[in-house]
N, CA, C and O atoms as CSV, one atom per row, in Angstrom:
chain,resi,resn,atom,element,x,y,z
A,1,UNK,N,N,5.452,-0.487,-8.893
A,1,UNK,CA,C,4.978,0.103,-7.670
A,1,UNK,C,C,3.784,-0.712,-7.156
A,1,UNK,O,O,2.987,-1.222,-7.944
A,2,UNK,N,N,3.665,-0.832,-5.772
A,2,UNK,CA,C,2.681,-1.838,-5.109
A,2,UNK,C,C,1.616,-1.327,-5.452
A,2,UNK,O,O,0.828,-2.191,-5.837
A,3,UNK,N,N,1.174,-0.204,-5.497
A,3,UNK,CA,C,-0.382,0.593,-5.523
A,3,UNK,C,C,-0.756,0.367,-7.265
A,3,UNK,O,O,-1.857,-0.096,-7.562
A,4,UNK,N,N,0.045,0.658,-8.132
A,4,UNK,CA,C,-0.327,0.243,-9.310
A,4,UNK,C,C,-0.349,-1.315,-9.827
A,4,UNK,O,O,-1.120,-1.666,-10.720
A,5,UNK,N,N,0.554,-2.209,-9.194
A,5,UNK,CA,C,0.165,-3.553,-9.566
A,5,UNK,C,C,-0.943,-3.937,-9.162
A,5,UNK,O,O,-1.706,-4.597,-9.868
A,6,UNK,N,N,-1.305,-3.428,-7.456
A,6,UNK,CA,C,-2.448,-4.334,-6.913
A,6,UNK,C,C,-3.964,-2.908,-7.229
A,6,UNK,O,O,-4.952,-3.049,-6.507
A,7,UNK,N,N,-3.976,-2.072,-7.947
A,7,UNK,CA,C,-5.330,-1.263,-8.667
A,7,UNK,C,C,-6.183,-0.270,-7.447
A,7,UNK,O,O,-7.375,0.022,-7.353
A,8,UNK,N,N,-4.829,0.130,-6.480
A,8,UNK,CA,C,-5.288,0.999,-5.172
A,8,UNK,C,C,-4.857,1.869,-5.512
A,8,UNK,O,O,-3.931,2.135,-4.746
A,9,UNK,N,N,-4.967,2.831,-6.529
A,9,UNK,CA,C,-4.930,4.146,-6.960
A,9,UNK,C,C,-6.387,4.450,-6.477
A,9,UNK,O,O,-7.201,3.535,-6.347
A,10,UNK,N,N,-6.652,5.569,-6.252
A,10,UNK,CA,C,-7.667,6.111,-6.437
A,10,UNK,C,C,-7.664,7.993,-6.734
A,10,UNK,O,O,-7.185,8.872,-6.017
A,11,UNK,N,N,-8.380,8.112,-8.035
A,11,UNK,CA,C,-7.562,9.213,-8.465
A,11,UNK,C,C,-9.167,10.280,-8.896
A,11,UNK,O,O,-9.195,11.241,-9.665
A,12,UNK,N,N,-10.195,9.767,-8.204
A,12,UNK,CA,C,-11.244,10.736,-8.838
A,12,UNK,C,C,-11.484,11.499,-7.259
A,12,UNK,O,O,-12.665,11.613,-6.930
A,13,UNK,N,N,-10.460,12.006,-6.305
A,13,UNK,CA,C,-10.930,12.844,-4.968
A,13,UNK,C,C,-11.429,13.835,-5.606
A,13,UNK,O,O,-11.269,14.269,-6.747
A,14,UNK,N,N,-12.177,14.198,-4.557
A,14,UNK,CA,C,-12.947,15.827,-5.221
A,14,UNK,C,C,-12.279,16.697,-4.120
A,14,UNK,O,O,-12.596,16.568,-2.937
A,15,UNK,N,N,-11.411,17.525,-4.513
A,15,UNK,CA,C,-10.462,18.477,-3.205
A,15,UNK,C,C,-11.679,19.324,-2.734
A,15,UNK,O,O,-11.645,19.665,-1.551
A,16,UNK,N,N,-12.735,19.712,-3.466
A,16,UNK,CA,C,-13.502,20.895,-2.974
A,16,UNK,C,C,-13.857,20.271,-1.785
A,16,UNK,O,O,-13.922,21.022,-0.813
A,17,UNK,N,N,-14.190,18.683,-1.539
A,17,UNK,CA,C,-14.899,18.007,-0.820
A,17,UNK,C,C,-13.922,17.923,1.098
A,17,UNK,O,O,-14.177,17.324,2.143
A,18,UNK,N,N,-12.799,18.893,0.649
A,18,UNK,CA,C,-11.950,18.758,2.000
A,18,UNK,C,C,-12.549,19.067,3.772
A,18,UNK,O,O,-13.311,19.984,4.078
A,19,UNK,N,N,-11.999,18.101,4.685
A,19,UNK,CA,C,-12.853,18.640,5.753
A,19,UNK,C,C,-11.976,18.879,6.474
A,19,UNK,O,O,-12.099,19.961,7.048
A,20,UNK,N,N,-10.770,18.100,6.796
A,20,UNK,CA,C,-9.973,18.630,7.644
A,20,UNK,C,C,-8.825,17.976,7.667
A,20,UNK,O,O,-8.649,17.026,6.904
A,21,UNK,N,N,-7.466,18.558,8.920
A,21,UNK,CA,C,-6.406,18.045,8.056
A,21,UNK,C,C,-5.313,17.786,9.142
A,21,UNK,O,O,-5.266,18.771,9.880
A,22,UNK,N,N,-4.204,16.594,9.600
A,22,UNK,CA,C,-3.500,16.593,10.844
A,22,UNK,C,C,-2.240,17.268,10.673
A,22,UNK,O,O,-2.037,18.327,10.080
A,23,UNK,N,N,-1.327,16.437,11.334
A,23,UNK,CA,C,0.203,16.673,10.870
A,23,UNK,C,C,0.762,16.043,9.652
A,23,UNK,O,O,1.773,16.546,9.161
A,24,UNK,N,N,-0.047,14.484,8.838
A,24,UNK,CA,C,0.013,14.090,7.628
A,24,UNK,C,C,-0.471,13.764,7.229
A,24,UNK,O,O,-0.121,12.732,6.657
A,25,UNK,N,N,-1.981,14.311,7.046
A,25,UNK,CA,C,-3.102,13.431,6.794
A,25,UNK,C,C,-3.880,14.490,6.381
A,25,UNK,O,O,-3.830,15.529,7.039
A,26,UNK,N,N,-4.758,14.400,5.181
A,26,UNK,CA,C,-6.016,15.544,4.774
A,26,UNK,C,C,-7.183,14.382,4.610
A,26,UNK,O,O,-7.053,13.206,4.270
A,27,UNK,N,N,-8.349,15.113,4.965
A,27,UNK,CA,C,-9.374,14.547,4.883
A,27,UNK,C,C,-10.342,14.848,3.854
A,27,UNK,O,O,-10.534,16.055,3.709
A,28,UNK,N,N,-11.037,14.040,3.062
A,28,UNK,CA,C,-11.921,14.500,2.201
A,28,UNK,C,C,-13.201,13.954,2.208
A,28,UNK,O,O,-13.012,12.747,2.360
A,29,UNK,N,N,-14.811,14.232,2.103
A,29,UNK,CA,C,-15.806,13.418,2.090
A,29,UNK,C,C,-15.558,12.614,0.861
A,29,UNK,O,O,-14.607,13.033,0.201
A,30,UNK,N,N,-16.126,11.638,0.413
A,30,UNK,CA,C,-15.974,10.330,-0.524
A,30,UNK,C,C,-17.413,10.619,-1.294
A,30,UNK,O,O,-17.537,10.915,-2.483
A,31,UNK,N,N,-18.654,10.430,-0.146
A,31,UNK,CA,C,-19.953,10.614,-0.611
A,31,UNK,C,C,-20.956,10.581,0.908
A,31,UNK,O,O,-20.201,10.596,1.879
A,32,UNK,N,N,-21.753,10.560,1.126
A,32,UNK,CA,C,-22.695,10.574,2.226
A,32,UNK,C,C,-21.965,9.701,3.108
A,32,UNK,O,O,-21.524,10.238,4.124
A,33,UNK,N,N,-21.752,8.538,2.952
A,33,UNK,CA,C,-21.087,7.470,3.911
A,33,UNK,C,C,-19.512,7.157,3.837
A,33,UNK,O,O,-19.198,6.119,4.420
A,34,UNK,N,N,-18.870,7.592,3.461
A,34,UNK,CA,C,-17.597,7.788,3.100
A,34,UNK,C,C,-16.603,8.467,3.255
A,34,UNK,O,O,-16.581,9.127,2.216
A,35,UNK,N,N,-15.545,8.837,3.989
A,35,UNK,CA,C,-14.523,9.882,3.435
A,35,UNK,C,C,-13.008,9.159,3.341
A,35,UNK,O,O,-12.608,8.097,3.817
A,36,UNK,N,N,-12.362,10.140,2.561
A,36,UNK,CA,C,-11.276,9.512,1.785
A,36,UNK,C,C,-9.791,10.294,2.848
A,36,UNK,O,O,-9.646,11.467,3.191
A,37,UNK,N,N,-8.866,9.038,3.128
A,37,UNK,CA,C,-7.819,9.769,4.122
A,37,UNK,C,C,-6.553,9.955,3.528
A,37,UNK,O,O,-5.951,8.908,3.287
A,38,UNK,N,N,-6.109,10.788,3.291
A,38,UNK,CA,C,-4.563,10.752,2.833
A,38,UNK,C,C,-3.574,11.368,3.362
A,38,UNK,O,O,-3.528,12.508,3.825
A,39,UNK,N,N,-2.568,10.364,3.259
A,39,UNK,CA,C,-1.710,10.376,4.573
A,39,UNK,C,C,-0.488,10.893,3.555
A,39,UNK,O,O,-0.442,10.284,2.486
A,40,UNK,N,N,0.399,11.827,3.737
A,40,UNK,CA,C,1.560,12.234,2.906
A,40,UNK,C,C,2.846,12.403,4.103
A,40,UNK,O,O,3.325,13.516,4.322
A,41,UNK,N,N,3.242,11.392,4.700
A,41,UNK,CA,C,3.906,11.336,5.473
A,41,UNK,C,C,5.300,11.538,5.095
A,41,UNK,O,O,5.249,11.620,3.867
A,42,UNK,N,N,6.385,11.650,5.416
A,42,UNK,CA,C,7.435,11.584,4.937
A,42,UNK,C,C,8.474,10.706,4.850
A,42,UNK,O,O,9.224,10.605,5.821
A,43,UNK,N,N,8.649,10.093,3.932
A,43,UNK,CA,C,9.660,9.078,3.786
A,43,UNK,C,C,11.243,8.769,4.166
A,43,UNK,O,O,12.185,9.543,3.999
A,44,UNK,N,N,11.296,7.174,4.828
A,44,UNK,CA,C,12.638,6.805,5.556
A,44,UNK,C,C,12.970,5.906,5.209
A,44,UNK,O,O,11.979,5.277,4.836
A,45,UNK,N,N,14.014,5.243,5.040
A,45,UNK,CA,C,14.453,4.146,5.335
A,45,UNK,C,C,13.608,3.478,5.920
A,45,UNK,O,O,12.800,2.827,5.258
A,46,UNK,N,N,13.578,3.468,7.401
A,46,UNK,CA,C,13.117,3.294,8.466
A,46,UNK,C,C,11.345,2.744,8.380
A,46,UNK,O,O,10.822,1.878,9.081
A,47,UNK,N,N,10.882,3.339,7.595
A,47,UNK,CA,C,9.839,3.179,7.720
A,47,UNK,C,C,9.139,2.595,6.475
A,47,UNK,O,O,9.305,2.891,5.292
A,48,UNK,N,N,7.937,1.280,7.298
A,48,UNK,CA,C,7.524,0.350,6.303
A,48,UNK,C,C,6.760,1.609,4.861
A,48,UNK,O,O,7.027,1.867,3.688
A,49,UNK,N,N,5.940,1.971,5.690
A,49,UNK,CA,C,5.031,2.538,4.729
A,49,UNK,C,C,4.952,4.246,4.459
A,49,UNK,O,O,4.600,5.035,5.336
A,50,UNK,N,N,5.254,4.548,3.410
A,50,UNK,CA,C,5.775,6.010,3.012
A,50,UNK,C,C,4.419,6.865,2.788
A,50,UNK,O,O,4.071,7.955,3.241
A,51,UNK,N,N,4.004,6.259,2.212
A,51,UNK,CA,C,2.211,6.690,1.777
A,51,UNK,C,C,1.037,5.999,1.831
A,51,UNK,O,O,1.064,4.908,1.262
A,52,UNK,N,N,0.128,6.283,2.295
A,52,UNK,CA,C,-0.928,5.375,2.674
A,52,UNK,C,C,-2.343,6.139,2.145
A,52,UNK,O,O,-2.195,7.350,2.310
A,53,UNK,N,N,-3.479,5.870,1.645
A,53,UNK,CA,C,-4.245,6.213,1.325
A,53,UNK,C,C,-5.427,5.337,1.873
A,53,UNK,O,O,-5.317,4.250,1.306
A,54,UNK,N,N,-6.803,5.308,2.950
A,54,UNK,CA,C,-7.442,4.632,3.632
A,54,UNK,C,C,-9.075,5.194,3.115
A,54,UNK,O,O,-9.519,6.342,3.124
A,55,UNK,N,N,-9.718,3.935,2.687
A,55,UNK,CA,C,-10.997,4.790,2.732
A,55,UNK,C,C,-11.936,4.494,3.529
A,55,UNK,O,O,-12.380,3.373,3.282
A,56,UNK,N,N,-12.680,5.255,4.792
A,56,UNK,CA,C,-13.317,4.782,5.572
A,56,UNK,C,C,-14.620,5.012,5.642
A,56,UNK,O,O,-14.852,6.195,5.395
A,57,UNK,N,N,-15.605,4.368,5.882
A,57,UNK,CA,C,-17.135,4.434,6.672
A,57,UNK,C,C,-17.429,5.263,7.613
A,57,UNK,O,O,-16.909,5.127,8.721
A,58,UNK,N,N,-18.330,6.290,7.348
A,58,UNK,CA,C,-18.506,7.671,8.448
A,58,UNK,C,C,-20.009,7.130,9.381
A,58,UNK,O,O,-20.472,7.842,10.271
């Protein structure tokens, strides 16, 4: 699996830390400058990327 060869797991989220949430996506704070995005989209053929996990700068 791509996420375990290349070490983009990231597996210490803190759920308490949730802020908000779309049609496939929950949001979590990371730390003061940080929050963590996870995308649980649903998988196709069709489509490059099934799951995506992004961590961004607030």
């Amino acid at each position: 699996m791509f996420a375990s060869r290349n070490g983009l797991w990231i597996d210490d989220i803190d759920l308490s830390q949730y802020i908000s949430e779309g049609a496939e996506q929950r949001v979590f704070l990371k730390d003061s400058d940080h929050v963590i995005k996870l995308n649980d989209g649903v998988c196709s053929p069709e489509r490059m990327f099934c799951f995506s996990l992004t961590q961004c700068s607030i």
